[in-house]
N, C-alpha and C positions, 0 to 999 in steps of 0.2 A: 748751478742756478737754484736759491731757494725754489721749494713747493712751494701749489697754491690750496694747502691741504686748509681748513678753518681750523682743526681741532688740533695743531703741529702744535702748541702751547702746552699742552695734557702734559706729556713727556719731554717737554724739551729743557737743555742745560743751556742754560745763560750764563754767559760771561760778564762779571762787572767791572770797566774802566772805570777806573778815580783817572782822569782824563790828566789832573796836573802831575801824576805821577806814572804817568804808564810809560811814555815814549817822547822823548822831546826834538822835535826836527830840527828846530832854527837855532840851538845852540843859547836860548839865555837862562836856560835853567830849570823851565817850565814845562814840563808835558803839551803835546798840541794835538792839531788835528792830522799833519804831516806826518807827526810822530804814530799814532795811531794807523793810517794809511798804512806806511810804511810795513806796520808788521798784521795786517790781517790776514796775508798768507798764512804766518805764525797760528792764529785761531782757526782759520780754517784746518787748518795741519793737526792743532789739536781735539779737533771733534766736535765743537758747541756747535748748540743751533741759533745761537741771535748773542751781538752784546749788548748789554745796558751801560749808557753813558753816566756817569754825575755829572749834574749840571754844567753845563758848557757856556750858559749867555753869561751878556755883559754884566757885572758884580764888584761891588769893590770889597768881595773877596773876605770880610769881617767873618764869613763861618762858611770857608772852603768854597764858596759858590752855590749855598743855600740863602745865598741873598740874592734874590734877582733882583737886577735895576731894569733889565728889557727882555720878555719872553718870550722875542722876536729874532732876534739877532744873535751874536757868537761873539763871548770877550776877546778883546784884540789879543790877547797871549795866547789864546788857544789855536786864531786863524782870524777866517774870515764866513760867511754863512756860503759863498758858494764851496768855500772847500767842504763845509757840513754838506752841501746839495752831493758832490762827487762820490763823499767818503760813503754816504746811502746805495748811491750806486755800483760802488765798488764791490762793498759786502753783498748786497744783493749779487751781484756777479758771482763770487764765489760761497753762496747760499746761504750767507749770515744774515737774520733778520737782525731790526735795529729797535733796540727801543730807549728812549730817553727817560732822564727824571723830568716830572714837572711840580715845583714848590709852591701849593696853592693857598697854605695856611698862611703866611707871611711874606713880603716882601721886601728888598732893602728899603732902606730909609733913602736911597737916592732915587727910587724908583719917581717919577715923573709924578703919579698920583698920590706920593707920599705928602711930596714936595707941593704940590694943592696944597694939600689937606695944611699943613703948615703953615702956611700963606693965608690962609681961608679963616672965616671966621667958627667960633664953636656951634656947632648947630646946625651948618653948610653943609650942601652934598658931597663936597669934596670931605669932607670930613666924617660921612656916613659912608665914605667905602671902607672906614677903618674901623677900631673900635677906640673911643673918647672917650671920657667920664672926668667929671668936677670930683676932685678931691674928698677925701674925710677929713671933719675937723674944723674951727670954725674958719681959719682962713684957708680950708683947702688942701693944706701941705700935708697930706696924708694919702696915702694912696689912696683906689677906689674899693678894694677890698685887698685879703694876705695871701694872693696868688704870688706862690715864688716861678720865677724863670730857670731853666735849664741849665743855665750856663755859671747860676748863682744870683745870689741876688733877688728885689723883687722883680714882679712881671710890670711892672709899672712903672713908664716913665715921665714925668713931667717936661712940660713945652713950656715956653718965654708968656705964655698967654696965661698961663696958671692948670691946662686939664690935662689930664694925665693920660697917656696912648697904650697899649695893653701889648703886650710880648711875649707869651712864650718860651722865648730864644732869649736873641740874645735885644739888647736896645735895638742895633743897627737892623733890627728883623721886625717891621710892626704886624700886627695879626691882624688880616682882614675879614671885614664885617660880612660874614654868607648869609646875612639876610638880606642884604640887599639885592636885587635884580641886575644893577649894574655890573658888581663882581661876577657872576655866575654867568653873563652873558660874553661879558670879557674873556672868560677863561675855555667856553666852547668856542672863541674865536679861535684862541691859540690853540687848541686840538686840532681844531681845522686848517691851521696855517702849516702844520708840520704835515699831518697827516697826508696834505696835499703832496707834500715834499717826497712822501713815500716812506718815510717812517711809520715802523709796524708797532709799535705802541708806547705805553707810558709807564713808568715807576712811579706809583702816587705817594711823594713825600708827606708825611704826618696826615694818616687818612683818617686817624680815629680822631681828629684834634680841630677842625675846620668849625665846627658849629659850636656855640658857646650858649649856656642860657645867659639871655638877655639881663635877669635880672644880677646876675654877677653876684651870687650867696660867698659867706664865709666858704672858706674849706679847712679849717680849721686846723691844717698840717703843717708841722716847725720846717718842713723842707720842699720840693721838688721831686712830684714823682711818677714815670713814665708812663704812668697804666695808674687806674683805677685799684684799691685793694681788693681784696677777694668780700663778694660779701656787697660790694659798696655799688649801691643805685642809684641813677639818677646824677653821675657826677658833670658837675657844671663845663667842664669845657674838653672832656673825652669820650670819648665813642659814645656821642648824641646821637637819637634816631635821625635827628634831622639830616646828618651826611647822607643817609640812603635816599634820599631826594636825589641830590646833588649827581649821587652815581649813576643813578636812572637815567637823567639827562644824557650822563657823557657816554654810555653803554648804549644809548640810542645814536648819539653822533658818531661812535666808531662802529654799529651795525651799518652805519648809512654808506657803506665803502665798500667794494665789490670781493676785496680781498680783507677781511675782517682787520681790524683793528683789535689790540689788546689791551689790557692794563692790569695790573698786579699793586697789591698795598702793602705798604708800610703802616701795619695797624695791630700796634701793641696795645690786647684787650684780655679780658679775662676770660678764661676757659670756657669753650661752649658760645662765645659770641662773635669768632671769627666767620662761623659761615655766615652770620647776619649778613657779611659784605659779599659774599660770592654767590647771590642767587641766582637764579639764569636771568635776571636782567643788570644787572648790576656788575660786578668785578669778575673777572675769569681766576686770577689768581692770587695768592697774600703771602708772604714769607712768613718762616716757620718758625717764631723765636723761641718756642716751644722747647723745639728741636736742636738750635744752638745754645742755647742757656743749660741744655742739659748734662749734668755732668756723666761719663762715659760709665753708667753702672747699670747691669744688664737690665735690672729691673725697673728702672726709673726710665731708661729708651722705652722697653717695650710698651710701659704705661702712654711715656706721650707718641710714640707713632701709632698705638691704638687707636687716641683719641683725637692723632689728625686726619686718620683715614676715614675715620666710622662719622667723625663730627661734619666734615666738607663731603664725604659720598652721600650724605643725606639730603644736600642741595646741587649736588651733581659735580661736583668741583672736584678738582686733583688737589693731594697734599703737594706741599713743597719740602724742601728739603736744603738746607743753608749750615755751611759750619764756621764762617768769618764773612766780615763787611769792612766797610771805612768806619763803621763807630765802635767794634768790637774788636779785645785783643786778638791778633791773628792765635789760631785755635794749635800751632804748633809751641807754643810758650803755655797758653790754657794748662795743657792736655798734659807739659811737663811738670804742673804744679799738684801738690797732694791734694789740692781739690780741684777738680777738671771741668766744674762749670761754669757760669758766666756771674762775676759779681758783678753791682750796680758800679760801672765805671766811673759817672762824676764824682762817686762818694771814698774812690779808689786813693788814696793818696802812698800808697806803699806799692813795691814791686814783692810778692813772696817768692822765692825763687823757685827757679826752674829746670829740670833736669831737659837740658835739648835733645839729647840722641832719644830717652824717652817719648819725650813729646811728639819727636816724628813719629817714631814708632807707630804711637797710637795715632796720629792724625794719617799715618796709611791707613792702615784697620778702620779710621772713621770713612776715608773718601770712597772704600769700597762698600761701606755700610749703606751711606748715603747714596750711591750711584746705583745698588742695587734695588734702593727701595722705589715702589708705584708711583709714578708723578715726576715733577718738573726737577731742577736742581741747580743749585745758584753758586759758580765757583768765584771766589773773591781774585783779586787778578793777582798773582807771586806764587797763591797756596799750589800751584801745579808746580810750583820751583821749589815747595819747602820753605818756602822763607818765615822766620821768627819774627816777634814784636820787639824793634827797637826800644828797648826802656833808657836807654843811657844816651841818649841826643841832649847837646848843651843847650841849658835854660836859655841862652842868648837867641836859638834858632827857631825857640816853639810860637807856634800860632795859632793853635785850638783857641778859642773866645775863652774854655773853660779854665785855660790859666791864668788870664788877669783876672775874671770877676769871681776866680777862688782866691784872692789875694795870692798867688805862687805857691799855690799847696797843691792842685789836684794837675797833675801833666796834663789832661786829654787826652785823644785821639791821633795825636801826631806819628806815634809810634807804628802806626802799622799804615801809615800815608807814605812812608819813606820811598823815594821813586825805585822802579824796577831793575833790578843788571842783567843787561843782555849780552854781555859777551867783556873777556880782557882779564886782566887782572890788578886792574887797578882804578877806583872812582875815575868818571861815573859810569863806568863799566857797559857803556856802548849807550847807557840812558839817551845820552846826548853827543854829539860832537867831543872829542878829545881835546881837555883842558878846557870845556865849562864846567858849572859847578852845578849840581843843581838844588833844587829849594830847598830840599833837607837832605843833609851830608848821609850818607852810604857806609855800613862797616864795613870795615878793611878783608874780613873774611867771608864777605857775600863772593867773591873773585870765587866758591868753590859753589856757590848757587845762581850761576849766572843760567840763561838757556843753554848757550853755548856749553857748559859743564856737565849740565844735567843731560843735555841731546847726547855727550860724548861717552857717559855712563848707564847701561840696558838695563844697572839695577835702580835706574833716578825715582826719583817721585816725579816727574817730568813724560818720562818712558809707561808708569804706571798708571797716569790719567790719560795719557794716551790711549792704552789697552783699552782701560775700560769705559772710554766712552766710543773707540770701534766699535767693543762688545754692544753697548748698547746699542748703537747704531742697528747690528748685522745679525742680532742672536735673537728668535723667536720669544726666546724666555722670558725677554729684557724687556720685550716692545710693548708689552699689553698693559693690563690693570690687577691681573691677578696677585694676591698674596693670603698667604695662609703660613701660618703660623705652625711649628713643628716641635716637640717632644724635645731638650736636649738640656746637658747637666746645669747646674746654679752655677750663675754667674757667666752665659756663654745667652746666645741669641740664636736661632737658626728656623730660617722662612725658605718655605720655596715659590719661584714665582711659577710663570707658565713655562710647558715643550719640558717640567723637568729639572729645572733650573733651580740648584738650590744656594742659598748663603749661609755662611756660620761663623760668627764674630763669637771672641774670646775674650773675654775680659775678666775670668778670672786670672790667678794666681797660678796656678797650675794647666799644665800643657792637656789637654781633652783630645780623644781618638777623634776621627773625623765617623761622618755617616756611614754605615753602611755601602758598600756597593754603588761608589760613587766615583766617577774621574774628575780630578782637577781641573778648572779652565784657567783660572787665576788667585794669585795669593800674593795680600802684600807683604809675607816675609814668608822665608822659606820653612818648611815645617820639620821638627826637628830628625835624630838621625832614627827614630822610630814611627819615624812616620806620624806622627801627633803636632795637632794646631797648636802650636805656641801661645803662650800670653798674650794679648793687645794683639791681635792676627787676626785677619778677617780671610777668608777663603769663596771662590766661586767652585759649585760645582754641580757636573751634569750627574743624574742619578742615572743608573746602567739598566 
């Protein structure tokens, strides 16, 4: 049975379901709610404390189900909302908290009050839940200003009526207007509709991106770009003071609940302004792009795990700790490339290759980096199985938005959506029902990264998150906030936490002694026949 601890959030590792890709019950291809049921013993077995959903409601699915059409209800391919009612109960049963996305910045275009606003005349309140504007130019046919969209393209679209609707994303996604009262009151409804339900919190999709200045300025940039540059204030529709409004409120609606509610942001901002969002009334937690974006070089971690711990302990908040998602390459392809950090993916149009037996390599050495450090940790759902970034899926199957409005030049995202193999040796490898297909086709050699393969092998990366989210579970060392940083050669990492407990990641070139007067508790590769940390190796251990 989950605790009723408030502060379980500090340290806890969340599990994130891409829901269409994790488990498929009913056999038509899709990931569901059934299919998730079915394996939460699976997550319970391996140690998290809560999973995070992606979007599960109704969507016609134009950007993987960051379009909502209804924030109330569950798309028919996933299930139905009582099987969401069970599947809450479920986890709670065997002590998984639950927390959902919720998409506040945009809605689909099917969404019921889009569909108003459409219908409605220019200047109508149905049309002040969004954002409108009359054209540049003298008949109009110019957008409202050169805000480009994510997906490509401008952020402007024009309607039958002649005023152009502001986006973001992609068209099918309009951006709603947070000045108005109506949105803001709407959207504590839907906190409270779930919350009711027993869901323990939310993933705030595009938290930095919700308030826009009204007066909609030039920005004067030839492209799309996810954050503010370094340097640049005051930008028109990213991390506005105004969201901290907005949070206030909802930080007040999930205090109103006897068993805390929680929330964590998606809020790509520049250095120094993430704890803007986590003050003690506002967000509890933010993911750490910091920290994924970073490429594996001793000096460049240490600089940003500094500046996530010292920058969020200033307003009391936990760092996080993230090494893949659903919009980044999975980190064992990254990490096999000669550059190991995170490029600007829409602008990615090449695969540079990659050495895989390396890549795991180092993405062991990373998960025990990460698992070792103070604070929360966010594992992507496969990276416990190893699994790599599909780059070679046939153009016929993709469906990121960001391939058609790149004209077929940038793949997207799809690559690391690919659904998960659980067992067999041959598609879809227990995904689903034997001889469905599912949404994106499976390589033929995941049959050696299924669970069932990696449960059969003691040296898996499967067996190895296992360990060490026991350890953190059950080791004194693990549990607190302590860290302190230690003395050790260039190019190598080594902190100790509390009770004793030290880490020491290697990332040079050359194999390094271990501490002093230390016993091992875990290592993710064995250490050579001198007893010396290998390259890319990370090591647990207790000092004597």
């Amino acid at each position: 049975m989950r605790t009723t601890t408030d502060s379980w959030w500090r340290s806890a590792v969340i599990y994130q379901v891409y829901i269409r890709s994790f488990a498929d019950g009913d056999g038509d291809g899709t990931g569901d709610i059934a299919g998730l049921r079915s394996h939460l013993p699976y997550l319970a077995h391996l140690g998290v404390d809560a999973i995070w959903i992606n979007p599960w409601y109704p969507s016609p699915l134009a950007d993987g189900g960051y379009d909502v059409s209804d924030y109330r209800d569950i798309h028919p391919d996933f299930g139905a909302l009582d099987e969401a009612k069970q599947l809450i109960v479920e986890a709670h049963e065997l002590g998984l908290r639950v927390i959902l996305d919720i998409v506040p910045n945009h809605t689909s275009d099917q969404h019921f009050w889009f569909q108003q606003a459409l219908a409605a005349r220019p200047g109508s309140p149905e049309r002040e839940r969004y954002i409108f504007r009359e054209g540049r130019g003298e008949d109009g046919s110019l957008p409202p200003n050169d805000w480009h969209a994510a997906f490509g393209g401008p952020a402007w679209t024009r309607t039958s009526d002649g005023q152009w609707y502001l986006h973001l994303f992609a068209p099918e996604q309009p951006d709603l207007n947070w000045d108005n009262p109506e949105v803001r009151a709407e959207f504590e409804s839907i906190l409270r509709f779930w919350f009711d339900l027993g869901v323990d919190g939310f993933r705030i999709d595009v938290a930095h991106g919700m308030v826009k200045d009204p007066a909609l300025p030039e920005l004067g940039l030839p492209e799309f770009c996810v954050m503010p540059d370094e340097g640049q204030e005051n930008h028109p529709h990213w991390d506005r003071d105004g969201v901290h409004d907005i949070f206030r409120s909802w930080r007040a609606v999930a205090d109103s609940y006897p068993d805390r509610r929680v929330f964590v942001a998606e809020a790509h901002v520049r250095p120094g302004r993430l704890a803007h969002y986590l003050r003690p009334d506002e967000l509890h937690m933010a993911f750490n792009f910091d920290f994924l974006k970073s490429p594996l070089d001793a000096d460049k971690l240490r600089t940003v795990i500094d500046r996530s711990i010292n920058d969020l302990a200033a307003v009391g908040a936990p760092a996080t700790w993230v090494l893949s998602n659903h919009d980044e390459t999975r980190h064992v392809t990254r990490y096999g490339r000669a550059y190991t950090g995170v490029t600007t993916r829409m602008r990615d149009q090449g695969h540079p290759s990659s050495d895989r037996t390396l890549g795991t390599r180092r993405a062991r050495a990373a998960a025990l980096l990460m698992l070792a450090l103070p604070g929360g940790a966010y594992i992507y759902q496969g990276e416990e199985l190893g699994l790599y970034e599909v780059e070679d899926l046939p153009e016929s199957v993709l469906q990121d938005p960001t391939w058609e409005r790149s004209g077929h030049t940038v793949r997207g995202r799809d690559g690391c959506r690919v659904p998960l193999p659980w067992t067999g040796d041959t598609p879809p490898f227990g995904f689903g029902p034997a001889g469905s297909t599912p949404w994106l086709p499976q390589p033929e050699d995941w049959k050696s990264y299924t669970a069932e393969a990696n449960q059969a092998d003691p040296t898996s990366m499967l067996h190895l998150y296992r360990d060490a989210l026991r350890l953190r579970r059950t080791n004194a060392g693990l549990s607190g906030e302590e860290f302190r940083w230690l003395d050790s050669p260039d190019g190598t990492l080594l902190f100790g936490r509390g009770n004793g407990l030290l880490c020491a990641v290697n990332l040079s070139d050359e194999p390094v002694p271990l501490p002093g007067a230390c016993s091992p508790l875990l290592v993710s590769e064995p250490l050579d026949d001198n007893g010396l940390l290998p390259p890319d190796t990370t090591i647990w251990l207790y000092e004597d």
